[in-house]
C-alpha positions in Angstrom: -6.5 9.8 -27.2 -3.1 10.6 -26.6 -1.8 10.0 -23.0 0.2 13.1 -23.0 -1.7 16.6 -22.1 0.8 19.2 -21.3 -0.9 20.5 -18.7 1.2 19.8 -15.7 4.5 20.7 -17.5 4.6 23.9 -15.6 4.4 21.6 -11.9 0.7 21.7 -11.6 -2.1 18.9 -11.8 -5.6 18.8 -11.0 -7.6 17.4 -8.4 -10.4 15.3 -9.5 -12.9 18.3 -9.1 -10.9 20.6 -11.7 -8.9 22.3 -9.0 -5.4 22.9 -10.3 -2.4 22.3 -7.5 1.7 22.3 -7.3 2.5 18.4 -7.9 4.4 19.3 -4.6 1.6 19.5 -2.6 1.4 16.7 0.2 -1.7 15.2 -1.6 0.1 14.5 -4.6 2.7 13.1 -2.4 0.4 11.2 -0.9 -1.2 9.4 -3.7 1.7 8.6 -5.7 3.0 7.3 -3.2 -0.1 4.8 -3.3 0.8 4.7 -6.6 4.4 3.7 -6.3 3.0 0.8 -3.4 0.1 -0.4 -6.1 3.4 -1.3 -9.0 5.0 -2.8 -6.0 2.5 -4.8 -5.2 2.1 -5.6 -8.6 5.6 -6.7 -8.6 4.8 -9.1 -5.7 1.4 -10.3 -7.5 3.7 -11.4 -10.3 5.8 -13.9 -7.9 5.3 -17.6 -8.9 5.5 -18.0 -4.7 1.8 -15.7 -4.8 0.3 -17.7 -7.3 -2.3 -19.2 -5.0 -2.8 -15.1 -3.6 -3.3 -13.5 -7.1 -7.1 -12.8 -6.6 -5.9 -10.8 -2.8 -3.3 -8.9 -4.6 -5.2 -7.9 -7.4 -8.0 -6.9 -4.6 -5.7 -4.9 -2.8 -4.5 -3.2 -5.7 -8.1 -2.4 -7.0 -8.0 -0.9 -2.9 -5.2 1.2 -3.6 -7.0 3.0 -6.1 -10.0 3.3 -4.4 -7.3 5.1 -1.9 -5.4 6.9 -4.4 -8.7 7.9 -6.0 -10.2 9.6 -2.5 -6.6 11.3 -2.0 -6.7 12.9 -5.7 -9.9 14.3 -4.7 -10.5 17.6 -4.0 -11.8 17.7 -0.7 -13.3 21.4 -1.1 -15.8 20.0 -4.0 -18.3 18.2 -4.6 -17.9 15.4 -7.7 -20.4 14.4 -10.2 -19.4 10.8 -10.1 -19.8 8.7 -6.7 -16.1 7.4 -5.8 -15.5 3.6 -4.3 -14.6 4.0 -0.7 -12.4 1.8 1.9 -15.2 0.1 3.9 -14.7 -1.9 7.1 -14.8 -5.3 5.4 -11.6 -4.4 3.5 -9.4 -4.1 6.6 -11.3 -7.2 8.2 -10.3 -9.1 4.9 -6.7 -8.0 5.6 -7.0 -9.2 9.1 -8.4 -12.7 8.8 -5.5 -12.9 5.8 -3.3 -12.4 8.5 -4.6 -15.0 10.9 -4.9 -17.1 8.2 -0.8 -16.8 7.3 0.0 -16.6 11.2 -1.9 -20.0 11.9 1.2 -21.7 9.3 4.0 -19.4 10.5 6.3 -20.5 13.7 6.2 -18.1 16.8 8.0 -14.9 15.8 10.2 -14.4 19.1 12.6 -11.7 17.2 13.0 -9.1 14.8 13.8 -10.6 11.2 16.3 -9.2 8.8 14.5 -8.2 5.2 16.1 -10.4 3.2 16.4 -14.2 2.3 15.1 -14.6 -1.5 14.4 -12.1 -3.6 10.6 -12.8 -3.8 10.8 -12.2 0.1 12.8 -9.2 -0.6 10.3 -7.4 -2.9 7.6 -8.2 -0.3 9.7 -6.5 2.4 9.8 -3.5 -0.1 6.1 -2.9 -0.4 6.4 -3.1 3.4 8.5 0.3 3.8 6.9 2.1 0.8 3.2 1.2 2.5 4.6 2.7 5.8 6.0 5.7 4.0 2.4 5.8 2.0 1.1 5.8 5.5 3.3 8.2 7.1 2.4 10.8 4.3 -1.3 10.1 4.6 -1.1 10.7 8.2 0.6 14.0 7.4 -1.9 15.3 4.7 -4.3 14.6 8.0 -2.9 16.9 9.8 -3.4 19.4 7.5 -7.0 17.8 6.1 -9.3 15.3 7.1 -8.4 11.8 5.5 -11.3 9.4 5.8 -9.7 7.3 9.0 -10.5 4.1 7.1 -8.2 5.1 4.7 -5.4 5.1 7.6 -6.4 2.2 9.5 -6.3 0.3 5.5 -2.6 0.9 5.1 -1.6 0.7 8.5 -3.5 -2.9 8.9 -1.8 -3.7 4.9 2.0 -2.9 5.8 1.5 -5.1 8.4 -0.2 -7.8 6.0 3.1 -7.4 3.6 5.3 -8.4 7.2 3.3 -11.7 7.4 3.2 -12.3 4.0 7.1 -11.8 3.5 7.5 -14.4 6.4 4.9 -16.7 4.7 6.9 -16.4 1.2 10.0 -17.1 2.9 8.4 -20.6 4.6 7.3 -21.7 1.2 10.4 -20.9 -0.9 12.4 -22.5 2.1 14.1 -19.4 2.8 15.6 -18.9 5.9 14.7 -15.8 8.0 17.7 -14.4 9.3 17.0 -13.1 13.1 18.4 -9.6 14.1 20.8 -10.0 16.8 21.3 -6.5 18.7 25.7 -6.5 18.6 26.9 -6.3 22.4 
């Protein structure tokens, strides 16, 4: 099977449902943007720092495409195939991750810089992009309904990458620079 189809060399795709779109429709924005946060994330996995966290990365990126999966679907059909879903127990892992991290962390009393290794930084990286992934998935809401799951996920996993950067940077020994407003 060859990967390449030809089909969307005039700026159109399909939906999973057949539907054919512009690939600059905000739902093709949306998931590859999921897309672009699942190779980041991939990035991170591959840290020597995340060895002990491989089997949660490689869970959230199995999540992303459960995400990117809903967000390529056509929300005007009905598919053939039953699709994996975000489920409450996803964002609950994500949460007690958190804790988990916080419990080994100091007090954060201030905003920190991005920055400090470049392990830390790649972390900080899949931060922004899962906000923007968020952002856009908000936006495609607006227009059509996005299972709210699929919101809270992200929302709850950009703030899992903030912990996790600050965890990374304990246990490379990097320091984490505190922003200081200038006066």
């Amino acid at each position: 099977m060859k990967i390449y189809t030809k089909t969307g060399d005039t700026g159109q795709t399909a939906l999973i449902g057949g539907r054919r779109v512009s690939k600059a429709e905000l739902r093709i924005d949306a998931y590859g943007t999921v897309d672009e946060l699942n190779a980041w994330v991939g990035l991170l996995r591959d840290q020597p720092v995340n060895a002990a966290r491989i089997d949660l990365l490689a869970d959230i990126q199995d999540r992303l495409f459960t995400v990117g999966a809903e967000l390529a679907t056509d929300p005007d059909k009905t598919v053939r195939k039953t699709l994996p879903a975000i489920i409450d127990a996803d964002v609950v892992r994500l949460e007690d991750s958190m804790d988990d991290m916080d419990a080994k962390l100091p007090e954060l009393r201030a905003f920190v810089l991005p920055g400090g290794h470049q392990s830390v930084s790649f972390c900080h990286l899949a931060r922004t992009v899962c906000r923007r992934c968020e952002r856009v998935v908000i936006a495609l809401n607006a227009q059509q309904p996005v299972d709210p799951l699929v919101i809270q996920y992200l929302n709850r996993l950009s703030d899992y990458f903030f912990v996790l950067g600050r965890l990374m940077a304990q246990d490379l020994g990097a320091d984490e620079i505190e922003w200081k407003a200038r006066v």
